[in-house]
N, C-alpha and C positions, 0 to 999 in steps of 0.2 A: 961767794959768787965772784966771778969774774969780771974785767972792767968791758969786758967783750960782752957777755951776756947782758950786764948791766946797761951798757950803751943801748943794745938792742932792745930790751924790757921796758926802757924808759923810751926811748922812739916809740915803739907800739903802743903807751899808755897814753899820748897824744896822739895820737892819729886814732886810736879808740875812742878815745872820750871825741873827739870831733866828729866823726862818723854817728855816732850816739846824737848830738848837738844836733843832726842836720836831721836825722829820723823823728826827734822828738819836733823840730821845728816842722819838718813838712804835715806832719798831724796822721802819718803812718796809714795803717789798713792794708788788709791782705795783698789787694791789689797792688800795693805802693811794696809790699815786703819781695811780692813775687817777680816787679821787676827789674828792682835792684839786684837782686841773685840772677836773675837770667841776663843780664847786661855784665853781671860781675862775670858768669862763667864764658860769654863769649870774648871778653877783652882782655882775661887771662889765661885763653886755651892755644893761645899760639906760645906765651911762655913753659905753658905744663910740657905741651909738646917737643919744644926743643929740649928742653931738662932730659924728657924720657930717651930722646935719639942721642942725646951727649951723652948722659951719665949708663945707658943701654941698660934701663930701670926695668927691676924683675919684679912682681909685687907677687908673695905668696898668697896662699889661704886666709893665713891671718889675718896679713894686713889687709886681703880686702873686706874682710871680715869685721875688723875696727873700722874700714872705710865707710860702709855701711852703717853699722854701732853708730859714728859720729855722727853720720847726715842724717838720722835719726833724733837721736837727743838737739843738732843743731836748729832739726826745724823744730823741734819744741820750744827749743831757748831763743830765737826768732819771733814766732806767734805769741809770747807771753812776754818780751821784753816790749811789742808792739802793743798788749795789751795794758801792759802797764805805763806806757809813756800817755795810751789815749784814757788812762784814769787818776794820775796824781804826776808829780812834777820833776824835772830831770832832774833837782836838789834829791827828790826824796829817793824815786826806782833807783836813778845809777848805783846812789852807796849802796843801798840795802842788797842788790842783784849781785854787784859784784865781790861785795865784801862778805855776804853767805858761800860765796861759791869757793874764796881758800881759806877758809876756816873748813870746812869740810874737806876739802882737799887735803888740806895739812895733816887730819885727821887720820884719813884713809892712808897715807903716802907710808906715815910713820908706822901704823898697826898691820897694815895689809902689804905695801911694799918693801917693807922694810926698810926706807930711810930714817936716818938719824941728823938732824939738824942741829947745829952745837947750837946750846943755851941762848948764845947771843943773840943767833939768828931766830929763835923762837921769841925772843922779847922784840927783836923788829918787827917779826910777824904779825906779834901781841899787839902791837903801837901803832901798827899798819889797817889791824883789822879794826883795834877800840878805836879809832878815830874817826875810820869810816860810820862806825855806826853811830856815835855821839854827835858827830854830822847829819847824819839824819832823823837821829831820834831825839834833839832837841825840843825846850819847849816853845810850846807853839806852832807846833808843826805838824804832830798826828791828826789832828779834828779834820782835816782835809783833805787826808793824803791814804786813808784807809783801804780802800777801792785797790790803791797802787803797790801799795806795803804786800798784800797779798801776793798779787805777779811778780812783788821784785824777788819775795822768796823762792816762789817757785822757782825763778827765773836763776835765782843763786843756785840751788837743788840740780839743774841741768848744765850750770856751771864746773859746780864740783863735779859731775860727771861726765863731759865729752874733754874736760882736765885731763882726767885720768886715763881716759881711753884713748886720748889724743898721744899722752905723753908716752905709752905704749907703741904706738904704731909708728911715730918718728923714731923710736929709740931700740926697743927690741925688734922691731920689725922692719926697721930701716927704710919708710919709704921717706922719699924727700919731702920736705916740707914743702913746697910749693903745688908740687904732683898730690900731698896728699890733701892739701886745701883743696883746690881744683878739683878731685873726685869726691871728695864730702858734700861739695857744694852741688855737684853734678847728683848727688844724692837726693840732698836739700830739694834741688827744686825739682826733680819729678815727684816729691812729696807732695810738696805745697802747688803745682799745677792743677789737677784736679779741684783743691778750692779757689784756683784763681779762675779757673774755667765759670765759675758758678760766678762771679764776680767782673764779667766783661766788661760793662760801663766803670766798673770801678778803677780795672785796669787802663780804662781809654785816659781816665781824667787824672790819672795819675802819669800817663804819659805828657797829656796836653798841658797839664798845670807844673809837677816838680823833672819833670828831666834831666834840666840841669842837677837839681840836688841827688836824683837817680843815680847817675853819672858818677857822679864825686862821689857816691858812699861805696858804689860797684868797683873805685879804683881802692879807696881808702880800707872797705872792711878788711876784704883778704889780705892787704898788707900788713894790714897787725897784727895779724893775727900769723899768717909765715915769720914774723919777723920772733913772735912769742915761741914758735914751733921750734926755730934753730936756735934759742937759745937750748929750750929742752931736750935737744939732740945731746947736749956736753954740759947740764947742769940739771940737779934733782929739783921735780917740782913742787917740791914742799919750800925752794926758796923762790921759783919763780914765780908761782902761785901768787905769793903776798905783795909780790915787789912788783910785779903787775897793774896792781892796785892802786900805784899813786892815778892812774887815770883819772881817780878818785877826784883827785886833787883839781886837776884839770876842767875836768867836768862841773865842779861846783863854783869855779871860776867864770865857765860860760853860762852857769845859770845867772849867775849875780850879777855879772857885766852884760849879758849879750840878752839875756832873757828875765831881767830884773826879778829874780826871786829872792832878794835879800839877805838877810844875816851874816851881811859879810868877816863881822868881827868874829862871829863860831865858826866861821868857813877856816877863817887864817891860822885859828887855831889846834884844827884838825888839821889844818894842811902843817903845819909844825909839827904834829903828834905821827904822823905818816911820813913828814920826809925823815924824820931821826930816825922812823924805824926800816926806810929802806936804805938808810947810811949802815946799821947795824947790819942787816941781813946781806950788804956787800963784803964788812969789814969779817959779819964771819963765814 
């Protein structure tokens, strides 16, 4: 991996895990999912727009095809990463959601795309992904967290999957990363309107109580997520996938400091077991 990729993957793994930090703190629900996506697509359709007049962006079949694909699986991975923050704790959903999500990718990438990751980068991988889980599957921490374990899977399952679709349509299909966040998300939320329709007073108080936090995840998610997309323009994501993942790291750190969930001392040493292995997954 590149120092270029690498910069980018790590930027986006903080600015993820904090986008995450603010969802779980606001206390989520539909209403609250539906208006960060529609505040996200109108504060980023004046940049999609320009990109499309500069860069005179043709979008096939395909890609709008994968456009579609993604803002499909994303609003599933939406609705169940919110389902699982309102049933067990950002220590437990984050690793499990996102560390199911490139083990499965890594999977898929190597049998079905035919990438080949040299050894070393599969042992970062390995280091990257055992950490996250031993992070969360500690003892003393299932008997509570049951409820949420379930969503994070799921929530990983849709991972590995708008991964791969994603990394298709920026890559064979050439749309830009930022045009193709923008029309995913424009996807997203004519999904999820019809449940936010049903849900009006939920939408009112989620304006009148978190806005501000609205706001800040609407500027934050897409960004990470473009930022994840351009690396996988010019790197396979069997290595970006896992190196992703230190967010891991992040996230468990604002559970412990900012939302007192404890166990600092297995946190430090997952977060040790993940940073060696996205040292590896650079070096190979």
């Amino acid at each position: 991996m590149s120092g270029l990729a690498l910069t980018l993957v790590l930027s986006a793994a903080l600015v993820h895990a904090s986008w995450n930090y603010l969802l779980k703190k606001s206390g989520g629900g539909i209403g609250f999912v539906w208006l960060f996506g529609a505040l996200s697509t109108a504060l980023y359709c004046p940049l999609a727009i320009a990109v499309v007049l500069y860069q005179s962006v043709s979008i096939s079949h395909t890609g709008m095809a994968l456009i579609v694909a993604s803002g499909a699986i994303h609003t599933a991975y939406y609705l169940l990463l919110d389902r699982g923050y309102r049933s067990g704790d950002l220590s437990i959903v984050y690793p499990i959601a996102r560390a199911t999500g490139p083990l499965i990718t890594i999977v898929v990438a190597i049998y079905f795309l035919g990438e080949r990751p040299s050894a070393l980068a599969l042992c970062g991988a390995a280091l990257v992904v055992g950490g996250a889980f031993f992070l969360s599957l500690g003892a003393g921490r299932i008997q509570g967290a049951r409820g949420g374990i379930g969503f994070a899977l799921l929530t990983g399952c849709t991972i590995a999957a708008y991964t791969l679709v994603d990394k298709q349509a920026v890559s064979a299909a050439a749309v830009p990363p930022l045009v193709f966040d923008w029309l995913m998300n424009l996807v997203r939320l004519a999904l999820t309107t019809p449940l936010a329709l049903r849900r009006r007073s939920e939408m009112a108080r989620a304006w009148r109580e978190h806005r501000r936090t609205a706001i800040a995840i609407a500027l934050l998610n897409p960004l990470s997520y473009i930022l994840v997309l351009t690396a996988m323009v010019f790197t396979p994501v069997s290595y970006v996938a896992p190196a992703r993942e230190l967010s891991i790291l992040f996230a468990a750190l604002m559970g412990a400091r900012l939302l007192a969930e404890g166990q600092a001392g297995r946190r430090i040493s997952c977060a040790a077991s993940m940073a060696l292995g996205v040292i590896l997954l650079a070096i190979g």
